[in-house]
PAPASE-431078 format. One line per field, with one value per residue: x, y, z of N, C-alpha, C in turn. Coordinates in Angstrom, 2 decimals. Layout:
<nodes>
n_X	[X, ...]
n_Y	[Y, ...]
n_Z	[Z, ...]
ca_X	[X, ...]
ca_Y	[Y, ...]
ca_Z	[Z, ...]
c_X	[X, ...]
c_Y	[Y, ...]
c_Z	[Z, ...]
</nodes>
This chain:
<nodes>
n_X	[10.75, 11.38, 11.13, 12.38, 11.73, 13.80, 14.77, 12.63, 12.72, 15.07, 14.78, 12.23, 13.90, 15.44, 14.42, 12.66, 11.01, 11.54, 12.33, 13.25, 15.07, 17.68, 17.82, 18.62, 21.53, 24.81, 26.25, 23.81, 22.99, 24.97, 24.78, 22.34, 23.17, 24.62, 22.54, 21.02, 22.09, 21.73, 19.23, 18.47, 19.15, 16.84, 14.63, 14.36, 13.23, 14.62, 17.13, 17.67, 17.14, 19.07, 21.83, 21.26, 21.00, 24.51, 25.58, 24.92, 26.61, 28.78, 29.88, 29.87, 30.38, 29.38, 29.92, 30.89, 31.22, 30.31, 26.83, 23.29, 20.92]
n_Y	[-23.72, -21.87, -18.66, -15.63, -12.65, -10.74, -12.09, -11.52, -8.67, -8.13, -9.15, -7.97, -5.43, -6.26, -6.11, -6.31, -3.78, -1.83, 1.19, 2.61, 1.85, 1.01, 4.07, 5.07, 4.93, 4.86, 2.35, 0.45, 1.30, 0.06, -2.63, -3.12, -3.05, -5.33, -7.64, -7.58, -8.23, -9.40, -8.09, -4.86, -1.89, 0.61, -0.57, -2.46, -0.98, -0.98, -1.19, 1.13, 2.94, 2.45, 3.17, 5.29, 6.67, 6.10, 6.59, 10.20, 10.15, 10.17, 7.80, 6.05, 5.74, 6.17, 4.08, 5.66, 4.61, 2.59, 1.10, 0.94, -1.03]
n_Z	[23.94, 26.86, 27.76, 29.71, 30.88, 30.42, 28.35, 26.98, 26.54, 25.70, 23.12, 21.76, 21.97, 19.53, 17.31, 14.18, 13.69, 15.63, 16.76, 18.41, 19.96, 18.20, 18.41, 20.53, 21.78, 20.45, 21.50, 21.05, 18.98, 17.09, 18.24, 17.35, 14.41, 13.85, 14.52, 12.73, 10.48, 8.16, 7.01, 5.03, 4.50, 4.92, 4.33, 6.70, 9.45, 12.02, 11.85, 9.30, 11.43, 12.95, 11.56, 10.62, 13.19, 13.55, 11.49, 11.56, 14.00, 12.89, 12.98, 11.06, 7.80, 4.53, 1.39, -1.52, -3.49, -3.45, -4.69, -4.19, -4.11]
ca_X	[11.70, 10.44, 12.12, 12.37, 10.97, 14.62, 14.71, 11.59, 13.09, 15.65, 13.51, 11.44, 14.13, 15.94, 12.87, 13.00, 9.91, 11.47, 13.36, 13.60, 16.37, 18.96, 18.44, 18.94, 22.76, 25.59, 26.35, 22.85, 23.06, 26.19, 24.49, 21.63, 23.64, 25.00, 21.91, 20.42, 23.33, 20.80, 18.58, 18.25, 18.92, 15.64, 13.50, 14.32, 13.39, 15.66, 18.76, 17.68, 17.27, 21.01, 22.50, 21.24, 22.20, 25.68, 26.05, 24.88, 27.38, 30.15, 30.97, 29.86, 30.55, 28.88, 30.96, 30.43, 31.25, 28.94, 25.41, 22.51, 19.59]
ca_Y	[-22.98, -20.67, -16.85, -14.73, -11.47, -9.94, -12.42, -10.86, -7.54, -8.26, -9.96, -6.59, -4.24, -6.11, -6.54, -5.06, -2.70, -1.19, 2.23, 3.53, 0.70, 1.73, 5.42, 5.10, 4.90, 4.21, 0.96, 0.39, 1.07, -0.98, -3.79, -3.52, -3.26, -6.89, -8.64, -7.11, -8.28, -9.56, -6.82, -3.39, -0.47, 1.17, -1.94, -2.71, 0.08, -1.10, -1.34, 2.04, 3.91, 2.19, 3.27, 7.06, 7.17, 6.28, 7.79, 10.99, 10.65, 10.34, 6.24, 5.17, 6.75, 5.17, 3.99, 6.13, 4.05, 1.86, 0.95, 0.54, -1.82]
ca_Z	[24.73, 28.14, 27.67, 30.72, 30.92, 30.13, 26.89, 25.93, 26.38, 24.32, 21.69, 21.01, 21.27, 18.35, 16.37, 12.60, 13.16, 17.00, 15.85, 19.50, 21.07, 17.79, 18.00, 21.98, 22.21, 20.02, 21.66, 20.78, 17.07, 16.53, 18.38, 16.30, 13.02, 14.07, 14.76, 11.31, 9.15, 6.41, 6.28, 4.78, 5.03, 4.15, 4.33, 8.31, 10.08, 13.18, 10.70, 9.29, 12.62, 13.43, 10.44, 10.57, 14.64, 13.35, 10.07, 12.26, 14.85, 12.34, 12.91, 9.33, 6.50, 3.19, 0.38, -1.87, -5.19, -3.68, -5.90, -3.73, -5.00]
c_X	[10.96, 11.66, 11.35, 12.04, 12.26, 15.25, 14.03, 11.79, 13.57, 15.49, 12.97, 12.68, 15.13, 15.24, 13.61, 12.33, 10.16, 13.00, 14.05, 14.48, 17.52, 19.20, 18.64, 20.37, 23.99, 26.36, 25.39, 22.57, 24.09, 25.68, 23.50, 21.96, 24.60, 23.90, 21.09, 21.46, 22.65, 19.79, 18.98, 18.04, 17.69, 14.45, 13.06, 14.20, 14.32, 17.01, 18.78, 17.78, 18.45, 21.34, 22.29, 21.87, 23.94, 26.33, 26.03, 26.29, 29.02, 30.93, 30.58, 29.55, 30.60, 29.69, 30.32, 30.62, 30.31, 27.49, 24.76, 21.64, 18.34]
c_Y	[-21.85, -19.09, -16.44, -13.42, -10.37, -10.65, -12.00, -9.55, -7.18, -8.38, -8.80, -5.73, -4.72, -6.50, -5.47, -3.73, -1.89, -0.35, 3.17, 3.06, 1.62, 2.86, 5.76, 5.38, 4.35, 2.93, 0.49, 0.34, -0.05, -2.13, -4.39, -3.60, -4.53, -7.47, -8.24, -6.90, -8.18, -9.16, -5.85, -2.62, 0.39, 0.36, -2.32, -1.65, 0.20, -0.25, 0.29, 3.41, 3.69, 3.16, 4.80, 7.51, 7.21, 6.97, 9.40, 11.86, 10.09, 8.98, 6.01, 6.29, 5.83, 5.61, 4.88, 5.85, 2.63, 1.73, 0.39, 0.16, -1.04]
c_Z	[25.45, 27.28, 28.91, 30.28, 30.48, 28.68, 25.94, 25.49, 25.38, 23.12, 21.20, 21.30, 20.04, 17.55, 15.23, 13.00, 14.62, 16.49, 17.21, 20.13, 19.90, 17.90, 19.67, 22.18, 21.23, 19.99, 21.07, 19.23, 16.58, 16.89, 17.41, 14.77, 12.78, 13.52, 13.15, 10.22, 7.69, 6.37, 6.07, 4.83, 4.45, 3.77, 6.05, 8.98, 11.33, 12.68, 10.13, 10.29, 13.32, 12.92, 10.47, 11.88, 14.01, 12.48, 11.07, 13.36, 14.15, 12.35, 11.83, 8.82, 4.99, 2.54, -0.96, -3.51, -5.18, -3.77, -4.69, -4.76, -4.62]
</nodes>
């Protein structure tokens, strides 16, 4: 399969190890806290640099009877 130069874009900014696309924009975090369903928070740095943009700006708010591994 070819990818275009705006597939590739895409491709690295939802990479695990690219922390500067989720902490860009709140659309931006939520998109990346999609495409990083089955990773972790604190393992994926993407997923982690979501997850603090939003926690931050007050859209998620951790459960707080829930046990992290």
């Amino acid at each position: 399969m070819m990818y275009g130069h705006d597939d590739a874009v895409l491709i690295n900014n939802l990479g695990c190890h690219n922390t500067t696309y989720p902490a860009s924009s709140l659309r931006a975090a939520h998109r990346t806290m999609q495409v990083h369903l089955e990773c972790r928070v604190g393992e994926c740095s993407a997923k982690t640099a979501a997850h603090t943009t939003l926690q931050d700006a007050g859209r998620l708010i951790p459960d707080s009877s829930r046990v992290r591994e």
